[in-house]
Every structure is written in structure tokens, then in C-alpha cells.
C-alpha positions in Angstrom: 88.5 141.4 77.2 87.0 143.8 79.6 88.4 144.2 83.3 85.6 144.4 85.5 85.7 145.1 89.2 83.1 143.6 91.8 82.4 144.5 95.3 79.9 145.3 97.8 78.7 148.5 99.4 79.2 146.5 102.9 82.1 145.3 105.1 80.1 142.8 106.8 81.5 139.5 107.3 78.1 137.4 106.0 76.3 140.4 103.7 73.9 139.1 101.4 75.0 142.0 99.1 78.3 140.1 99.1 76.7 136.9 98.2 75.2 138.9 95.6 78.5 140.3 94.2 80.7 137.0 94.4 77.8 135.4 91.9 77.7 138.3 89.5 81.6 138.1 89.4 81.5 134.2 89.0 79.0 135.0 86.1 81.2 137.6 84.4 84.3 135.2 84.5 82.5 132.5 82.9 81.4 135.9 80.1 84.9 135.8 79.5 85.7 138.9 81.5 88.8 139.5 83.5 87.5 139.7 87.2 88.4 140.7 90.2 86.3 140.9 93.3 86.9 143.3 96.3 85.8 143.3 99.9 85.3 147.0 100.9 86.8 145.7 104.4 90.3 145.3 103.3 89.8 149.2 102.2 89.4 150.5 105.9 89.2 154.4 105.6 88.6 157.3 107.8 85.7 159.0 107.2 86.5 161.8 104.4 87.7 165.3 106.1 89.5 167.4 103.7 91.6 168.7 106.8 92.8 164.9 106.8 93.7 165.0 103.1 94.8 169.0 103.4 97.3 167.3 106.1 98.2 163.7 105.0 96.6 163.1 101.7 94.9 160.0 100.7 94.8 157.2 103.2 97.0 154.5 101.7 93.7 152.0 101.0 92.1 155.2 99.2 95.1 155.0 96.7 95.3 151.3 96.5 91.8 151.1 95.6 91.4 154.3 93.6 94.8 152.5 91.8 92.0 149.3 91.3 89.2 151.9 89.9 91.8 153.1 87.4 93.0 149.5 86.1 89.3 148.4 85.3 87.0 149.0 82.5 84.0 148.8 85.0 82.6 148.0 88.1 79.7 146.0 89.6 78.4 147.3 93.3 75.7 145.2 94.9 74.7 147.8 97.5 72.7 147.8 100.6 70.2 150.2 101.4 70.5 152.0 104.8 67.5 154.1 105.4 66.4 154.7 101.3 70.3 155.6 100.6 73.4 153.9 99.8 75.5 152.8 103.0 77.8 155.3 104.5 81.1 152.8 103.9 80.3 153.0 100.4 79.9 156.7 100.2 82.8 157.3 102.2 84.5 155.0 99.9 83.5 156.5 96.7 84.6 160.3 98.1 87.8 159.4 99.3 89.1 157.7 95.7 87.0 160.8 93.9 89.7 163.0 95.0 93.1 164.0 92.8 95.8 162.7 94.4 98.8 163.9 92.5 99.9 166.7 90.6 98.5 167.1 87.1 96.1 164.3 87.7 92.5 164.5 85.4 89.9 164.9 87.9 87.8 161.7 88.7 90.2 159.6 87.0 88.9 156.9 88.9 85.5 157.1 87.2 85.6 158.9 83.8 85.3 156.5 80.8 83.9 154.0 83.5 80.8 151.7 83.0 79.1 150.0 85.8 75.8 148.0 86.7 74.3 148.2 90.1 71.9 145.5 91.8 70.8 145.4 95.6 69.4 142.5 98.0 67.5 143.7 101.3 65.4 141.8 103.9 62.8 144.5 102.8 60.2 143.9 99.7 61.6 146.0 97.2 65.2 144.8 97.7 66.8 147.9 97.9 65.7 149.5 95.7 65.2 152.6 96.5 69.1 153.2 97.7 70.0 152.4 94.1 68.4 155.6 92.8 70.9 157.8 94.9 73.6 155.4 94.2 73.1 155.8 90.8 72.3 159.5 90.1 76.0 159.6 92.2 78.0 157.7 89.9 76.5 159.6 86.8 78.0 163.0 88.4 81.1 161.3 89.0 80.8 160.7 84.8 80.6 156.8 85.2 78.3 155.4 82.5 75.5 153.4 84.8 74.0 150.6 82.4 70.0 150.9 82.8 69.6 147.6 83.7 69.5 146.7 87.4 68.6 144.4 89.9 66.8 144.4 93.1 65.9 141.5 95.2 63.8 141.2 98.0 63.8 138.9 101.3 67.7 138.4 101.1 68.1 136.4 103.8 66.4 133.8 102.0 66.8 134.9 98.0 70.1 132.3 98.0 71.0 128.5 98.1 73.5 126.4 100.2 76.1 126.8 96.9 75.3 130.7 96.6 73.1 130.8 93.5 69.7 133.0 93.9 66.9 130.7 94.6 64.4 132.1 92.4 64.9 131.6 88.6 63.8 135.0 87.3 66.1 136.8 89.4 69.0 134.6 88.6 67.9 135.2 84.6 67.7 139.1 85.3 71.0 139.1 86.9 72.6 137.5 84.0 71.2 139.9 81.6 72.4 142.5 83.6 76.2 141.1 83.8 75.8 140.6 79.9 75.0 144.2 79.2 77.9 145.5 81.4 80.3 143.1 80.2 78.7 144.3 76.3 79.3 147.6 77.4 82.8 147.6 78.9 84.2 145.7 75.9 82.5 148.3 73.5 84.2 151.0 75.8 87.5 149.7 76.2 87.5 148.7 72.8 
């Protein structure tokens, strides 16, 4: 059974990217994967300096989630776009658990062997889109397999129902499809 990890690439309290990554996770459970679901604001960081890690290493949340990266199969990130890129808490995230942390560690060992599926909801039109190309060209130099199928939904703030669920049909079918493949994926991986 593959152990997938879901989060956001926000800390805010009522992101629709959340929303988005609670219902993918609810769908992967019921997939029959072992799931866990993150919120990046438990993982407060400083912004990456390597002076800060020259001095004092990893920040204690970098290792404990870095420590969550390792223990999972894959990962699902329903990002946000901030000006045509990926948010800055998610970047910062991703850097900080892409360092070695101990001696004789494999570099990116947070990453390598990984799979993950991305998807995106924005106020915008194209749903943010556009930040999952960056997002996405990252993770592959960081060696994490990135499944080809994705989701982007538009007019967030209105894309989900009182109980969660996406209102529109099609994108609830196209976000299944995508939680199959990585769930396909991971098991094939792991396996």
C-alpha cells in the first residue's frame, strides 16, 4: 500500500488549495492508500540562508518534515500561484528539506525515488496553472517523478460545496483520475 503525503503550497488559515488537498487525500484513503495530510503552517521556517544552516543546521520543522518526505512513497501539493510562480512558503519549504542534513546522507533523499501529482485552484481563469509549470520543472530537478496528469481549477472561491467536494463534475472526475494515477504510480514504485 503506498504512503502518500498531501499538503498545500499555502499556510493560510481558509486556502482553497487546502480545500483542494484535504479532498484529494480523502480520495486516496478511500484508493486504499495510507495518507497523511500536512499543513505547511505547522512547518514554520526561516527563509533559507546557508549562513543559518552553515551556523545551526536545519531548523527543527525542516527535519521533521524532510523526516515526513523520507517516510512517503509520494506526495500531492495543491499549490497556489503567486504572480505565474509557485508561493514563496512552498519554495522555501522545498529548499530547506533539499539540503543534507547529516553526514553520509544521499543527496535529495527527501525526493529521489519520489512520485508526486500536482493540481492548483486560483480565483483566476486558468486556475493556476501557470505556477504549476515552475513547480513542476522544480521537482523533476530535485529527481521526483511528476505524474503528467494535473489539475487546474479556476474561480476557487466558488469551485467547492458546503461538505468540501468541487462543484463542477468534470473537475471532481479529473481529480480522481489524477489521485488514481499517483496512487498507480506510487504502488508500482514502492513495490
Amino acid at each position: 500500500m503506498a504512503r502518500l503525503l498531501f499538503f498545500a503550497g499555502s499556510a493560510r488559515k481558509d486556502s482553497t488549495n487546502k480545500k483542494l488537498a484535504k479532498l484529494a487525500a480523502g480520495l486516496a484513503r478511500k484508493k486504499g492508500a495510507d495518507v497523511t495530510f500536512i499543513d505547511l503552517k505547522d512547518f514554520e521556517m526561516p527563509l533559507y540562508d546557508g549562513d543559518l544552516e552553515d551556523e545551526k543546521g536545519l531548523p527543527e520543522n525542516a527535519r521533521r518534515l524532510k523526516q515526513l518526505f523520507i517516510d512517503h512513497d509520494g506526495f500531492f501539493i495543491a499549490s497556489p500561484e503567486y504572480n505565474s510562480s509557485f508561493s514563496p512558503v512552498l519554495k522555501n519549504t522545498l529548499d530547506w528539506i533539499s539540503r543534507v542534513d547529516e553526514a553520509n546522507e544521499p543527496s535529495l533523499i527527501a525526493y529521489s525515488g519520489k512520485v508526486a501529482a500536482l493540481a492548483a485552484t486560483s480565483p483566476g481563469g486558468l486556475g493556476g496553472l501557470r505556477g504549476l509549470v515552475s513547480l513542476r520543472m522544480m521537482l523533476g530537478n530535485l529527481n521526483v517523478t511528476v505524474i503528467p496528469k494535473q489539475l487546474a481549477i479556476g474561480s476557487g472561491f466558488q469551485a467547492f460545496n458546503d461538505n468540501g467536494g468541487l462543484v463542477d463534475e468534470a473537475q471532481a472526475g479529473m481529480l480522481e483520475s489524477v489521485i488514481d494515477a499517483l496512487v498507480n504510480a506510487a504502488d508500482r514504485m514502492s513495490g
